[in-house]
C-alpha positions, 0 to 999 in steps of 0.5 A: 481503517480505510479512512484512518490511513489517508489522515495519517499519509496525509493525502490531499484528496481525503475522499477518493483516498478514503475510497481507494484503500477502503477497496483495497482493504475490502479486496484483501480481506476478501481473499484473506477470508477466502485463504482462511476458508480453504484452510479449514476455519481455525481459529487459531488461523484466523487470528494468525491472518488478521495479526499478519494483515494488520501488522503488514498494513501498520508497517507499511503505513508507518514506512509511508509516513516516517521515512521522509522524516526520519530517513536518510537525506536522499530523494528515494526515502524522502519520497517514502521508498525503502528501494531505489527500483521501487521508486524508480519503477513507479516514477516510470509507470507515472511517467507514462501514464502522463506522457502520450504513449500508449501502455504497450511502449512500456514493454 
Protein backbone atom coordinates (compact mmCIF):
# COMPACT_ATOMS: atom_id res chain seq x y z
CA UNK A 1 0.00 0.00 0.00
CA UNK A 2 2.76 2.41 0.87
CA UNK A 3 4.07 1.90 -2.74
CA UNK A 4 0.76 1.96 -4.49
CA UNK A 5 -0.23 5.53 -2.78
CA UNK A 6 2.54 7.59 -4.58
CA UNK A 7 1.79 6.00 -8.05
CA UNK A 8 -1.77 6.84 -7.81
CA UNK A 9 -0.70 10.90 -6.32
CA UNK A 10 1.57 10.73 -8.95
CA UNK A 11 4.68 12.23 -6.66
CA UNK A 12 8.08 12.91 -8.56
CA UNK A 13 10.38 11.40 -6.03
CA UNK A 14 8.76 7.63 -6.00
CA UNK A 15 11.25 6.40 -3.75
CA UNK A 16 11.40 8.59 -0.81
CA UNK A 17 7.39 8.88 -1.34
CA UNK A 18 7.41 5.33 -1.18
CA UNK A 19 9.28 5.34 2.22
CA UNK A 20 7.34 7.88 3.84
CA UNK A 21 3.93 6.49 3.61
CA UNK A 22 5.02 3.16 4.08
CA UNK A 23 6.37 4.82 7.81
CA UNK A 24 3.36 6.50 8.14
CA UNK A 25 1.12 3.37 7.37
CA UNK A 26 3.61 1.38 9.55
CA UNK A 27 3.05 4.27 12.71
CA UNK A 28 -0.79 3.80 12.14
CA UNK A 29 -1.03 0.30 12.24
CA UNK A 30 1.08 0.08 14.96
CA UNK A 31 -1.19 2.14 17.08
CA UNK A 32 -4.17 0.68 15.46
CA UNK A 33 -3.00 -2.75 16.91
CA UNK A 34 -2.21 -1.29 20.08
CA UNK A 35 -5.97 0.37 20.34
CA UNK A 36 -7.24 -3.11 19.34
CA UNK A 37 -5.09 -4.86 21.97
CA UNK A 38 -6.09 -2.43 24.85
CA UNK A 39 -9.86 -3.10 23.58
CA UNK A 40 -9.91 -6.84 24.50
CA UNK A 41 -8.95 -8.38 20.71
CA UNK A 42 -12.18 -9.00 19.18
CA UNK A 43 -12.65 -9.77 16.20
CA UNK A 44 -15.58 -8.22 15.44
CA UNK A 45 -13.17 -4.89 16.54
CA UNK A 46 -10.33 -5.84 14.27
CA UNK A 47 -12.26 -5.71 11.29
CA UNK A 48 -14.12 -2.49 12.45
CA UNK A 49 -10.24 -0.60 12.48
CA UNK A 50 -8.95 -2.22 9.49
CA UNK A 51 -12.47 -1.37 7.41
CA UNK A 52 -12.15 2.28 8.94
CA UNK A 53 -8.20 2.61 8.46
CA UNK A 54 -8.45 1.40 4.67
CA UNK A 55 -11.38 3.45 3.93
CA UNK A 56 -9.99 6.42 5.74
CA UNK A 57 -6.64 5.95 3.44
CA UNK A 58 -8.97 5.22 0.28
CA UNK A 59 -10.76 8.58 1.00
CA UNK A 60 -7.82 10.56 1.36
CA UNK A 61 -6.09 9.26 -1.32
CA UNK A 62 -8.82 9.72 -3.98
CA UNK A 63 -9.56 13.56 -2.37
CA UNK A 64 -5.62 13.94 -2.97
CA UNK A 65 -5.75 12.94 -6.52
CA UNK A 66 -9.37 13.85 -7.65
CA UNK A 67 -9.84 17.17 -6.52
CA UNK A 68 -7.65 19.07 -8.74
CA UNK A 69 -9.73 16.97 -11.55
CA UNK A 70 -12.88 17.07 -11.01
CA UNK A 71 -12.88 20.13 -8.12
CA UNK A 72 -14.10 23.69 -8.70
CA UNK A 73 -11.92 26.01 -10.64
CA UNK A 74 -10.28 27.54 -7.62
CA UNK A 75 -6.52 27.47 -6.22
CA UNK A 76 -7.57 25.72 -2.78
CA UNK A 77 -8.95 22.37 -4.39
CA UNK A 78 -6.59 22.34 -7.63
CA UNK A 79 -3.99 22.05 -5.15
CA UNK A 80 -6.20 19.03 -3.66
CA UNK A 81 -7.47 20.69 -0.17
CA UNK A 82 -11.06 20.52 0.69
CA UNK A 83 -10.30 23.74 3.37
CA UNK A 84 -9.05 26.97 2.59
CA UNK A 85 -7.06 26.92 6.13
CA UNK A 86 -5.75 23.69 5.45
CA UNK A 87 -4.36 24.98 2.67
CA UNK A 88 -3.29 27.95 4.00
CA UNK A 89 -1.75 26.85 6.88
CA UNK A 90 0.36 24.50 5.03
CA UNK A 91 1.58 26.80 2.52
CA UNK A 92 2.51 29.00 5.89
CA UNK A 93 4.60 26.12 7.46
CA UNK A 94 6.12 25.68 3.75
CA UNK A 95 6.80 28.95 3.73
CA UNK A 96 9.02 28.83 6.79
CA UNK A 97 10.63 25.87 6.37
CA UNK A 98 12.05 27.66 3.32
CA UNK A 99 12.40 30.86 4.50
CA UNK A 100 15.37 31.91 7.27
CA UNK A 101 13.43 32.22 10.39
CA UNK A 102 13.52 30.00 12.93
CA UNK A 103 10.38 27.45 14.04
CA UNK A 104 9.67 29.82 17.28
CA UNK A 105 8.67 32.79 14.82
CA UNK A 106 6.01 30.69 13.91
CA UNK A 107 4.37 31.11 17.30
Amino acid sequence: MGAIIPVVLKDSNWSLAWLISSLILFIGTLFLYAAWCFAGRGRSLAWFLAMAFLVRVLAGVITEAGLPIWGYDETVQKSGYLFYDAYKRDNDAWALAKSDQTLLSAY
